[in-house]
C-alpha positions as CSV (number, residue, x, y, z in Angstrom):
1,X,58.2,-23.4,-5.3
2,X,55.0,-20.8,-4.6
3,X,56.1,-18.0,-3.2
4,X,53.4,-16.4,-0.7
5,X,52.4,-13.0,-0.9
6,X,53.5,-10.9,1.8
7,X,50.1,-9.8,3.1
8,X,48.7,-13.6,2.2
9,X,48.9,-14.2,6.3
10,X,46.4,-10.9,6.7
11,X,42.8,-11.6,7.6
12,X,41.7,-8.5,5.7
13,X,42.9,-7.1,2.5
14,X,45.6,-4.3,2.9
15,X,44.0,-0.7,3.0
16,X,44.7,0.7,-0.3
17,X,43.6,-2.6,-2.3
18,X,40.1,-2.3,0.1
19,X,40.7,1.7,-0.8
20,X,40.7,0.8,-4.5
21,X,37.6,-1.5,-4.7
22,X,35.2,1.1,-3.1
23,X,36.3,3.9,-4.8
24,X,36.1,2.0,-8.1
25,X,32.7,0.4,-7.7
26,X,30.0,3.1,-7.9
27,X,32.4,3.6,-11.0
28,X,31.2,-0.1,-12.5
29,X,27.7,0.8,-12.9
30,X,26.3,2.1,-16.0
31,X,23.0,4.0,-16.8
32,X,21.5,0.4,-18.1
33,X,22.1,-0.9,-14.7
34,X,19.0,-1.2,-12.6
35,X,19.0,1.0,-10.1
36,X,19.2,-0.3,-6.2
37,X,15.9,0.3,-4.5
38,X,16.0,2.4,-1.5
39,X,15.7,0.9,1.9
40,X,12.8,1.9,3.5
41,X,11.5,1.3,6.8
42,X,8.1,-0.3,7.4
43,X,5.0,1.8,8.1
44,X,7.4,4.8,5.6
45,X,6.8,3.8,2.4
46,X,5.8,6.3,-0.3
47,X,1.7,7.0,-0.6
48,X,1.8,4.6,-3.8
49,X,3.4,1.5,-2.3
50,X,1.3,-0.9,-1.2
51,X,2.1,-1.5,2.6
52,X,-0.3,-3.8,5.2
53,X,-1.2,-1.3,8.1
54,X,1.0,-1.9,11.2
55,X,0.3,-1.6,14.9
56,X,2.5,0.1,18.0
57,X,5.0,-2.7,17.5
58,X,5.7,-2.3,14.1
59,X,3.9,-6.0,13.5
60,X,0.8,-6.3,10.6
61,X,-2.4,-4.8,12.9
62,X,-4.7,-7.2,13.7
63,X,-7.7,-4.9,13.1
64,X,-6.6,-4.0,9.9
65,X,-6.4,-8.0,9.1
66,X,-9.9,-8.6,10.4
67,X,-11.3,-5.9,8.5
68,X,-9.3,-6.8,5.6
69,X,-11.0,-10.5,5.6
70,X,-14.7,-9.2,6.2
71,X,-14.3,-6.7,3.2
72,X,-13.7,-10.0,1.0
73,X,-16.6,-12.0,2.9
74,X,-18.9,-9.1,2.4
75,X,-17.3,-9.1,-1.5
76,X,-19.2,-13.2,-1.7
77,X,-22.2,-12.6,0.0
78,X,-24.0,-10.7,-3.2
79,X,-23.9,-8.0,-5.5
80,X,-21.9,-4.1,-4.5
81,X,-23.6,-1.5,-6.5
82,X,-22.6,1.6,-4.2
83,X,-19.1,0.6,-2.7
84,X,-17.1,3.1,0.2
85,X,-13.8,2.6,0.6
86,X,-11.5,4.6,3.0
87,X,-10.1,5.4,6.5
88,X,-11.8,6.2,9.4
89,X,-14.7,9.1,7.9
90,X,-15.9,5.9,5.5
91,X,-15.7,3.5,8.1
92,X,-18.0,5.8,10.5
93,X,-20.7,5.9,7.8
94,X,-22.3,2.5,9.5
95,X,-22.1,3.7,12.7
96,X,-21.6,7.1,13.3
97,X,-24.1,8.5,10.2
98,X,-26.2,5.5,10.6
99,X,-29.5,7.3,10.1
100,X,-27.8,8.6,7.1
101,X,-26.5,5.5,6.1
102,X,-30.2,3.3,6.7
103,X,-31.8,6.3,4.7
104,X,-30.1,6.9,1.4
105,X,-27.3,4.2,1.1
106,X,-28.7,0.7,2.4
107,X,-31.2,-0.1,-0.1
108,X,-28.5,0.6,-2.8
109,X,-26.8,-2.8,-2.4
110,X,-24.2,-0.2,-0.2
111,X,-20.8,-1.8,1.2
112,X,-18.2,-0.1,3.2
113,X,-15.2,-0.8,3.5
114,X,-13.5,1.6,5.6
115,X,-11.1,1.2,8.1
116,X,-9.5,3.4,10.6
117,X,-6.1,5.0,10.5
118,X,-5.4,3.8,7.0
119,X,-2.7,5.3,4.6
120,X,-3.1,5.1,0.5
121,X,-0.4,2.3,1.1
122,X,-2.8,0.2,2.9
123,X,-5.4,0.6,0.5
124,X,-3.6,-0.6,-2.0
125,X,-2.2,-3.5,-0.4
126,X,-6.1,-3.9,0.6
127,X,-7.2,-4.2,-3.4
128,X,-3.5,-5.9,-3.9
129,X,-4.7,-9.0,-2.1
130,X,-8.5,-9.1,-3.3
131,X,-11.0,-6.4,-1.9
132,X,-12.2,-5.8,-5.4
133,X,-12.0,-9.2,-6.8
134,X,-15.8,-10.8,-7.6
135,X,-17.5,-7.9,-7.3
136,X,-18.8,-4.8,-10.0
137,X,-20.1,-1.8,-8.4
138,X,-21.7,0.7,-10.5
139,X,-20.2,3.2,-8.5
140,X,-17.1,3.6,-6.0
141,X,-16.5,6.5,-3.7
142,X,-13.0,6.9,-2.3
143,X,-11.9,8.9,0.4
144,X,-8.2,8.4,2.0
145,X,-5.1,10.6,2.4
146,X,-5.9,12.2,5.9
147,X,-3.7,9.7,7.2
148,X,-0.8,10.9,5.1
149,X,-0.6,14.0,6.5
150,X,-3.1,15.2,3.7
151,X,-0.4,16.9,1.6
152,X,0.4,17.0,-2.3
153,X,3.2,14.1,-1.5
154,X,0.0,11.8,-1.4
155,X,-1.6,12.6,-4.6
156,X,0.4,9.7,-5.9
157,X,-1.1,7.2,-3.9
158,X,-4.5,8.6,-4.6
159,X,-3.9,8.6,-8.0
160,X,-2.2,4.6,-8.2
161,X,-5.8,3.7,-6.5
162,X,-7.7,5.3,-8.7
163,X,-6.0,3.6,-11.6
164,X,-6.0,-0.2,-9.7
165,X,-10.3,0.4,-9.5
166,X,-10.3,1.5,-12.9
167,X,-8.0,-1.5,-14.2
168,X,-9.5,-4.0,-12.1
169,X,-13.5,-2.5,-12.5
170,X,-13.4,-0.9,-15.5
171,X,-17.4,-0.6,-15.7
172,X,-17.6,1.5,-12.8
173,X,-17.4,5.2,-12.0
174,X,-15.2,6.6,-9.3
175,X,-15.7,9.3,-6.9
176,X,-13.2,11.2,-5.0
């Protein structure tokens, strides 16, 4: 006949079997393992992530969105030869600097696609899901990282959409 174990009537292994496991398993993994991505909370991801921009309650902002889908209408309605892309400073260019804006840049087949508050994250996520797609400007100008707090830390996300216009418009120069 089976014997039972002893402990076979526990709901939970005993202690120093439980004990065992979790001091053995960080043991299990090798260098050739991939590595488990960090957990990281929503509206906190590092400046080279792409992230949608979020409102007060932590859901995708609804501005953001509707700017997001008026960049790509403005993208099919004809050709970009001067394109802005940015936070809040681009986005003001329009309004703001309209004088400005009516004198030197709307002639030039100008768009702007700025949008206020926005991270490095959400302008990647912004070229991510098709801002650049269809179009060929001769000439970009970027402006973004106030929104990160402006400090070397965001130089990575600066850089990562720098290298997305450059992959994805490779015919075009890039200001910063």
């Amino acid at each position: 006949a089976l014997q039972q174990h002893p402990t076979s009537h526990m709901r939970h292994p005993p202690i120093p079997i439980l004990a065992l496991f979790l001091l053995t398993a960080p043991a299990c993994l090798t260098p050739g393992d991939p590595e488990v991505a960090p957990v990281v909370r929503p509206g906190q991801e590092p400046p080279d992530v792409p992230a949608v921009k979020l409102d007060k309650t932590g859901e995708p902002s609804t501005v953001f969105l509707a700017a997001h889908e008026s960049f790509l209408r403005r993208a099919k309605q004809g050709p970009i030869d001067l394109l802005f892309i940015g936070d809040s400073t681009t986005a003001g260019w329009p309004s703001v600097g309209k004088q400005v804006w009516a004198h030197y840049y709307a002639g030039l087949n100008a768009a702007n696609f700025g949008v206020g508050g926005v991270r490095t994250q959400n302008v990647l996520w912004r070229i991510e899901h098709g801002e650049l797609a269809g179009i060929s400007p001769k000439v970009v100008v970027l402006l973004i990282g106030v929104n990160n707090g402006g400090k070397p830390e965001v130089f990575p996300g600066v850089r990562k959409i720098g290298d997305e216009i450059r992959a994805r418009l490779p015919e075009t120069r890039v200001l910063l």
